[in-house]
C-alpha distance (Angstrom), angle and dihedral (degrees) to the residues before:
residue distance angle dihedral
X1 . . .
X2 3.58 . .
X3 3.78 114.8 .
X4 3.87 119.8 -104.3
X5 4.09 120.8 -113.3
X6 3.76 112.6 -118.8
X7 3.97 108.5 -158.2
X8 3.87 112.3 -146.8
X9 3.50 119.3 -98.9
X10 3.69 95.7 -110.6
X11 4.41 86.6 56.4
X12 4.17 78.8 52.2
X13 3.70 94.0 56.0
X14 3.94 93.5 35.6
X15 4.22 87.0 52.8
X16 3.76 92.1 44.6
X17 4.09 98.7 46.8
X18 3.83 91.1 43.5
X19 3.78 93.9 54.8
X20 3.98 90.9 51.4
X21 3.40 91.7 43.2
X22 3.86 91.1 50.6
X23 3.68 93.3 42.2
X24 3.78 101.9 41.1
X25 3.58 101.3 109.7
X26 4.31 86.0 60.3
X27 4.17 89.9 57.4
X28 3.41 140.1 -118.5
X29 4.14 120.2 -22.4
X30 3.87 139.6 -157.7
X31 3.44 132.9 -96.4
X32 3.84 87.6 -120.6
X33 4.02 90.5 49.6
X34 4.01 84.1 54.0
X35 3.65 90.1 60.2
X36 3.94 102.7 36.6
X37 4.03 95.9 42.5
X38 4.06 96.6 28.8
X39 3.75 117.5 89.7
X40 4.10 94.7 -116.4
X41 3.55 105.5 134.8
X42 3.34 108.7 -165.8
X43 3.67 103.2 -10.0
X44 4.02 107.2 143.8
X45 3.89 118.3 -119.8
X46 3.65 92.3 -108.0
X47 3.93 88.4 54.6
X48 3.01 98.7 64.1
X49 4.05 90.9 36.8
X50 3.59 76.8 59.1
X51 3.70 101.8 49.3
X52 4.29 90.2 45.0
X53 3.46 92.4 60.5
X54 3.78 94.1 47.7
X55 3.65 88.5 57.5
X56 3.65 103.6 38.8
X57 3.95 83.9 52.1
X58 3.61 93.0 52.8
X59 3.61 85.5 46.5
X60 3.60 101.9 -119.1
X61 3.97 93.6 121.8
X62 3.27 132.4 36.4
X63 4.30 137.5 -142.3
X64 3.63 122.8 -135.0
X65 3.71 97.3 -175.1
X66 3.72 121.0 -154.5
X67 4.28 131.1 -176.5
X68 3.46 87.8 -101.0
X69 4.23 112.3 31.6
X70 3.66 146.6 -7.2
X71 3.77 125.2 -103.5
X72 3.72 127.6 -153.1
X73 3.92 123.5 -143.3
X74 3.77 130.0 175.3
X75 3.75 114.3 -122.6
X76 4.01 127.5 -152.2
X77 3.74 92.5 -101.1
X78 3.93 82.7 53.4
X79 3.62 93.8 53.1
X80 3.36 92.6 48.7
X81 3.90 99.1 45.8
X82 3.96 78.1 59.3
X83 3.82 102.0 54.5
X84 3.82 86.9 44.7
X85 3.76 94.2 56.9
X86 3.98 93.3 34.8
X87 4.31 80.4 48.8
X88 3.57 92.8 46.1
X89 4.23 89.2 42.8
X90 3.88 93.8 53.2
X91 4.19 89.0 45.6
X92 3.77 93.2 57.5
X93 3.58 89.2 46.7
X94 3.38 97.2 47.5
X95 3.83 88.2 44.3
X96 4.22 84.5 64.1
X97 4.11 91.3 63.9
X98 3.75 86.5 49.4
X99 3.67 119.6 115.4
């Protein structure tokens, strides 16, 4: 059996703040949408428990709680945590056709 591909927990949180950001305009979403509908291959539930309470504590995400779930939004300090590292992504690249 060939051996599963863990993605680093920074991919996770990348993954997870560009689908909120992409989807903001539709609302908030569930943990359980996260991992059906976000690109996570074989990230474990508590993972990605793990990584939503990172970024909910760093305030890049934030919980509308219901009676029956917990919804996930992106928040302006989120988006903007995201255009900084997509910025910062494109300048190293751009740095490699440098001469």
């Amino acid at each position: 059996m060939p051996e599963r591909e863990r993605y680093s927990y920074e991919f996770t949180v990348f993954n997870i703040l560009e689908y909120l950001v992409k989807r903001k305009q539709l609302g908030p979403v569930s943990k359980y949408h996260l991992t059906t509908r976000v690109h996570l291959p074989s990230q474990r539930p508590d993972r990605v428990s793990s990584v939503l309470n990172l970024i909910v504590e760093r305030g890049w995400v934030s919980v509308v709680k219901t009676e029956h779930a917990s919804f996930y939004r992106i928040t302006e300090e989120g988006e903007k945590e995201y255009n900084r590292w997509i910025k910062d992504f494109l300048d190293f690249v751009r740095s490699l056709y440098r001469k």
